[in-house]
N, C-alpha and C positions, 0 to 999 in steps of 0.2 A: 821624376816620380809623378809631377802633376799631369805629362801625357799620359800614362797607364792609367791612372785611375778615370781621368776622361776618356779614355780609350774602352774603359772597360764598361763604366758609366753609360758611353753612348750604344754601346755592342747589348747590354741592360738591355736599353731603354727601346730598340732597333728589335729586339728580340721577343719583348713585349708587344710591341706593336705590331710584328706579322703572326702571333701567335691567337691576337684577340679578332673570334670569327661574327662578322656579320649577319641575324638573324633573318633568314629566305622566309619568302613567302610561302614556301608551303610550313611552315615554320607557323604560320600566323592562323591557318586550316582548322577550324572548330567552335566551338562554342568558350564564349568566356563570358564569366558572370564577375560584375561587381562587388568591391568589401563594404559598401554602403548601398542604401537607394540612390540609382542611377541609370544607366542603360545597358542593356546586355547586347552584347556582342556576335556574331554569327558570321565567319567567315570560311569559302569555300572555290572552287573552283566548278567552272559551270561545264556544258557539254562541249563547248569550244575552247575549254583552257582560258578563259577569261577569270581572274582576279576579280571575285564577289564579294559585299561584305554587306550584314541588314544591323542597323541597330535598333531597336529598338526599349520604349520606355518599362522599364521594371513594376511605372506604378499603374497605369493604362494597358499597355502592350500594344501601345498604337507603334506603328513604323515613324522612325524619322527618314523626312526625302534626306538620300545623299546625291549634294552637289559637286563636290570632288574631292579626289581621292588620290594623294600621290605616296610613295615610298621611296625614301628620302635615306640613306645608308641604314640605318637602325631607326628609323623616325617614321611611326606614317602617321601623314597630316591629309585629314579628312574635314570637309565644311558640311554641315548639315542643315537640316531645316524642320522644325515640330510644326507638321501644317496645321493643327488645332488650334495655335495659338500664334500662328507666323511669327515664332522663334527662330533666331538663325543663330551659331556657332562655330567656332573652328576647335579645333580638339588634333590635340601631339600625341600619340601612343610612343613612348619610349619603353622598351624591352630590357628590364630587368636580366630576366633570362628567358627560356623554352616557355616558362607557363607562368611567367608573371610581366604584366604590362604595367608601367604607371600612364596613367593620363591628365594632360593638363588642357582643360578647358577653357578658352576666353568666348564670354557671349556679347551680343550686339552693344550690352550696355559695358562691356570692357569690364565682367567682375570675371576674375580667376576662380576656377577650383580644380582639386585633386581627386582622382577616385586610385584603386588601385583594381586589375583585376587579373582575375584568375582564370587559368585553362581547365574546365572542365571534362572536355574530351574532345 
């Protein structure tokens, strides 16, 4: 009786996991705006099929430089830089679902914070 229900348990658990799909890049395509003051979002694909993305400040609207930029299963980890005030960041986009990202921020001085944001269009 205890193989069936591990049998059935593990058939679960195997079944959940090929079932739960990976968010694409074109998936990530548009504009997204922040649930606080923070930075908005703006990504797109260019004339060459290249993977764009601009962030910039909500309170300025200056650009922050992006230094890099990977996509990492459902994770894109982006470093940036606020040239105003030679601010530097790493920042986790983790995909809720299609139109919601949470983000987790670490700055130079190692403080955390949360935003959460939204697809626009």
């Amino acid at each position: 009786m205890k193989k069936v229900v591990l049998s059935i348990s593990l058939l679960f658990f195997s079944f959940n996991v090929l079932s739960q799909e990976l968010i694409k890049l074109n998936d990530l395509v548009g504009y997204w705006k922040p649930n606080e003051e923070s930075t908005q979002l703006v990504m797109w694909f260019d004339n060459e099929d290249r993977f764009q993305m601009i962030e910039f400040s909500t309170i300025t609207g200056v650009p922050l430089n992006l230094l890099s930029m990977m996509l990492v299963g459902d994770k894109l980890k982006i470093k940036t830089k606020y040239i105003p005030t030679n601010h530097t960041s790493e920042s986790v986009f983790t995909f809720l679902d299609k139109q919601t990202l949470k983000c987790e921020t670490i700055d130079e001085d190692k403080n955390v914070s949360y935003v959460i944001y939204s697809k626009v269009k």
